[in-house]
C-alpha positions in Angstrom: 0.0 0.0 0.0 1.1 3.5 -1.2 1.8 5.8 1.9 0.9 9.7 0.7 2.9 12.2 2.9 2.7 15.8 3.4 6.7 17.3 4.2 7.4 20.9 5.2 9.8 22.5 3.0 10.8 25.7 3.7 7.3 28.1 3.3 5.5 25.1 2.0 4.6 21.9 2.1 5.5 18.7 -0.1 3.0 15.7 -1.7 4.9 12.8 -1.7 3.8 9.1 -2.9 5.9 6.2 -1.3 5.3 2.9 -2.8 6.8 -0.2 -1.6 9.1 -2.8 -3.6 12.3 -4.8 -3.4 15.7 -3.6 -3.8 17.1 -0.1 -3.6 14.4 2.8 -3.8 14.1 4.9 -6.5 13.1 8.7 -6.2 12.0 10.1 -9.6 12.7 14.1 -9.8 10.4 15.6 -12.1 11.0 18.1 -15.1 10.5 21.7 -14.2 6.7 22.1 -14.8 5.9 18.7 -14.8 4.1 16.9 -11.9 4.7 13.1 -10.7 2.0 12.0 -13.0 4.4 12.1 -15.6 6.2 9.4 -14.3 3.1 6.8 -14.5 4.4 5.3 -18.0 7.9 4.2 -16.7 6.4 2.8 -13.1 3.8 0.6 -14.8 7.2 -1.0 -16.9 8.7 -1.3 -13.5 5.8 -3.0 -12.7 6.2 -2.9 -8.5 9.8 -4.7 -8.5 11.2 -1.7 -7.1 10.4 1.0 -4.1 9.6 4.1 -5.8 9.0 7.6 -4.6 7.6 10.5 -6.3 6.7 14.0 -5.2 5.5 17.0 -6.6 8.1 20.1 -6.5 7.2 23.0 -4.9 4.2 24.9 -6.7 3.6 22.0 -8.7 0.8 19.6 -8.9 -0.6 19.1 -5.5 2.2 20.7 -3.6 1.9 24.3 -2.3 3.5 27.4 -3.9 7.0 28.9 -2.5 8.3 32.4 -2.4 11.4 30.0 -3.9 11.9 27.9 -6.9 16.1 28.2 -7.0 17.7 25.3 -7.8 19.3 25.9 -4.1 15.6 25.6 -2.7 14.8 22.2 -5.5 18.5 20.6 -4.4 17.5 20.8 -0.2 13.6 19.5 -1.4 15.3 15.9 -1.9 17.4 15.8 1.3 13.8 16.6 2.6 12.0 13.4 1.0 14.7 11.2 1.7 14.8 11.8 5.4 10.5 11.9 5.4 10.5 8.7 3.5 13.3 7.0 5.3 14.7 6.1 1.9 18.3 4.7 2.3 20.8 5.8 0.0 18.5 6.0 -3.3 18.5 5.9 -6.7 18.1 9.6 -8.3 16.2 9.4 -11.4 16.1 13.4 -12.4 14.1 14.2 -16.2 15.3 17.7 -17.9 15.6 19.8 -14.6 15.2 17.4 -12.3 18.0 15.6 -13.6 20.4 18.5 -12.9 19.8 18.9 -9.2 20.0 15.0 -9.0 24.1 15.4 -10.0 24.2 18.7 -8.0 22.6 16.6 -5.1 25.0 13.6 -5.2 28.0 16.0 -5.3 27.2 17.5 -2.4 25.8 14.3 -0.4 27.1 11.3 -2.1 27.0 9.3 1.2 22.9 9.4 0.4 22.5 8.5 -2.8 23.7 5.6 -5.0 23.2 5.9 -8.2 21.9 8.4 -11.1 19.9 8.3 -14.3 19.2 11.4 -16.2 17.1 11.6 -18.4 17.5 14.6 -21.5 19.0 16.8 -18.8 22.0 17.5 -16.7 23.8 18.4 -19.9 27.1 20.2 -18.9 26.7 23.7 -21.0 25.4 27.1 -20.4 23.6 28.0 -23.6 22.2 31.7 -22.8 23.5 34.9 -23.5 22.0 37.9 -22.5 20.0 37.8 -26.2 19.4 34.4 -24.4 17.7 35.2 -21.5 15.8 38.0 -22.8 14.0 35.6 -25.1 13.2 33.1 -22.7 11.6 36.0 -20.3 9.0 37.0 -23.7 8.1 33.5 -24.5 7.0 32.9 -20.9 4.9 35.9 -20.6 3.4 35.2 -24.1 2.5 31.5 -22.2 1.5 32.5 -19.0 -2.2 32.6 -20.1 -2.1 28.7 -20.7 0.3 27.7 -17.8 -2.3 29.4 -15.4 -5.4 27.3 -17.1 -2.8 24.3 -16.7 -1.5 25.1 -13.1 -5.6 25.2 -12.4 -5.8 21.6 -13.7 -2.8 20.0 -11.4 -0.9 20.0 -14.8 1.9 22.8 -14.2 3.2 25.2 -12.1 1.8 28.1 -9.6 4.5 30.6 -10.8 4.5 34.1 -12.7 5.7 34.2 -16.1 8.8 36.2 -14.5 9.5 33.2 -12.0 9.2 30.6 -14.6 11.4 32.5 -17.0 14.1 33.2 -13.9 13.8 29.2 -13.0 15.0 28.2 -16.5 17.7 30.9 -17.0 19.1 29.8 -13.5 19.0 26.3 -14.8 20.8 26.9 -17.5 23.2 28.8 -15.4 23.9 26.0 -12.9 24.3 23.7 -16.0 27.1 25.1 -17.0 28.7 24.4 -13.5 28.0 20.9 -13.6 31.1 19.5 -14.6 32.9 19.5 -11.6 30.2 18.0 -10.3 30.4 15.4 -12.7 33.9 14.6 -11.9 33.3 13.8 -8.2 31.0 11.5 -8.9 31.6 8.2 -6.8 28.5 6.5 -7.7 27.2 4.9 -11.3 25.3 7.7 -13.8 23.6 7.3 -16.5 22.1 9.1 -19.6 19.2 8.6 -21.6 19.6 11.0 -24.5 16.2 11.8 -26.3 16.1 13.3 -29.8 14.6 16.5 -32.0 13.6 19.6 -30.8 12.4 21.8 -27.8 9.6 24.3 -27.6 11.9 27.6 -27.3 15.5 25.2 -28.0 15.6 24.5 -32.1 17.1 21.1 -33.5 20.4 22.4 -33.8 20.9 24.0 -29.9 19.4 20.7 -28.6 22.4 18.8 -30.2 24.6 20.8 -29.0 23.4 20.7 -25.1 23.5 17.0 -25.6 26.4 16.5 -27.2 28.0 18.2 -23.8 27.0 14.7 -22.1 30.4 13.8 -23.8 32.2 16.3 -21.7 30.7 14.7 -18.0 31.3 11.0 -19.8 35.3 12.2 -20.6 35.7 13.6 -17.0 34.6 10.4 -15.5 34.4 6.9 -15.8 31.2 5.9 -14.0 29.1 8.3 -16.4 27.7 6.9 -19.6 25.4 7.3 -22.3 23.1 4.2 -21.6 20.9 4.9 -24.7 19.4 7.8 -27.4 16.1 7.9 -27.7 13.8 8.4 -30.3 11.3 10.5 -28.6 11.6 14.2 -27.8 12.7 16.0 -24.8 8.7 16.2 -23.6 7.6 13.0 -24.8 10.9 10.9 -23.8 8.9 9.4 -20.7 5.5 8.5 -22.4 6.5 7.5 -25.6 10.1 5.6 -24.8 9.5 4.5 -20.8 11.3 0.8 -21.7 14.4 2.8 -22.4 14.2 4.8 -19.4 12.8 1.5 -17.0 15.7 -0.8 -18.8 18.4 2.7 -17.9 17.3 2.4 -13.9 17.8 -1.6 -14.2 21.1 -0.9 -15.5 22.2 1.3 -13.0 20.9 -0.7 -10.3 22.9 -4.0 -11.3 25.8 -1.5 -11.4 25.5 0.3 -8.0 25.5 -3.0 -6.4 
């Protein structure tokens, strides 16, 4: 039976699911606007073998809105969920943005966690200039009309346009910092690469973030590309969840 817990975080409060299984848990870290549901494709292939434990980040889906969405605030969530579920040294299994505070996570507490898979994310490369940034800052107020319908619906997040835009600028920021992060590592990582294009990212700047995965691959032996991906960066966990399912398998036979 699933336990549903409610963990204090900061000026908020957390909705967590812990579901019980065999081996080493497995906490899923969503993608930046995305809510646990998204993970439902990849825990149906798991099929219960495995503890898993989901949440919804801070102003998303059930959870309560913040006066903080840094990556600072996202990295202390997990410490939170791993010491309110009692999860021991877990699997991190970050998508997009949740796949970068997975690594910065493990670098800063790699006695907790012992193993990564990341998921079209975590790529090692600033991309944004000031041009950059300006242009992420209009397309989110020109989408803030259908992110508050969605936000309404338990489908996206309680945030302005302005903290949405700062959230993914700040991401792409702490990106670029990643690869010393990368070359601590003590535990197994993983990639799952996906393929195409991104809204507001064309074809040609998504290869070049994920070619970056090269760069935390080079600086360190226990990272790896485990597989590309067909599917885009949104669709990677509905349309390809054996890839991602086969990725945690891999990474579990590895971090024992």
């Amino acid at each position: 039976m699933s336990r549903h817990l409610t963990i204090p975080a900061a000026d908020t409060r957390i909705q967590a699911v812990d579901t019980p299984g065999d081996g080493p848990a497995l906490l899923f870290l969503n993608g930046a606007f995305a809510t646990q549901r998204s993970w439902k494709p990849v825990l149906d292939r798991l099929a219960g073998k495995h503890r898993t434990v989901t949440f919804d980040a801070r102003g998303r889906g059930k959870s309560g809105p913040s006066s903080d969405y840094s990556i600072r605030g996202a990295v202390d969530d997990i410490g939170r969920v791993i010491t309110a579920t009692g999860a021991e040294r877990p699997i991190l299994v970050g998508w997009s943005h949740g796949a970068t505070i997975a690594v910065r996570y493990a670098a800063e507490h790699p006695e907790r966690v012992s193993g990564l898979v990341l998921i079209d994310g975590a790529f090692p490369i600033s991309m944004f200039d000031d041009a950059g940034k300006d242009g992420v800052r209009r397309q989110f107020r020109r989408l803030g009309w259908i992110m508050r319908i969605l936000a309404a619906l338990g489908l996206s997040a309680k945030m302005t346009p302005a903290q949405s835009a700062e959230l993914v600028i700040e991401l792409d920021a702490v990106n670029g910092r990643l690869g010393p992060d990368f070359e601590a590592l003590t535990i197994p990582a993983v990639y799952v690469v996906g393929t195409g294009a991104h809204s507001g990212a064309s074809d040609q700047e998504m290869r070049t973030m994920r070619a970056a995965a090269a760069q935390a691959c080079a600086g360190n032996k226990r990272v790896s590309v485990f597989a590309t991906s067909p599917s885009n960066h949104v669709r990677i966990l509905s349309k390809d969840p054996g890839t991602v399912a086969a990725a945690i398998t891999d990474v579990i036979r590895r971090s024992q």
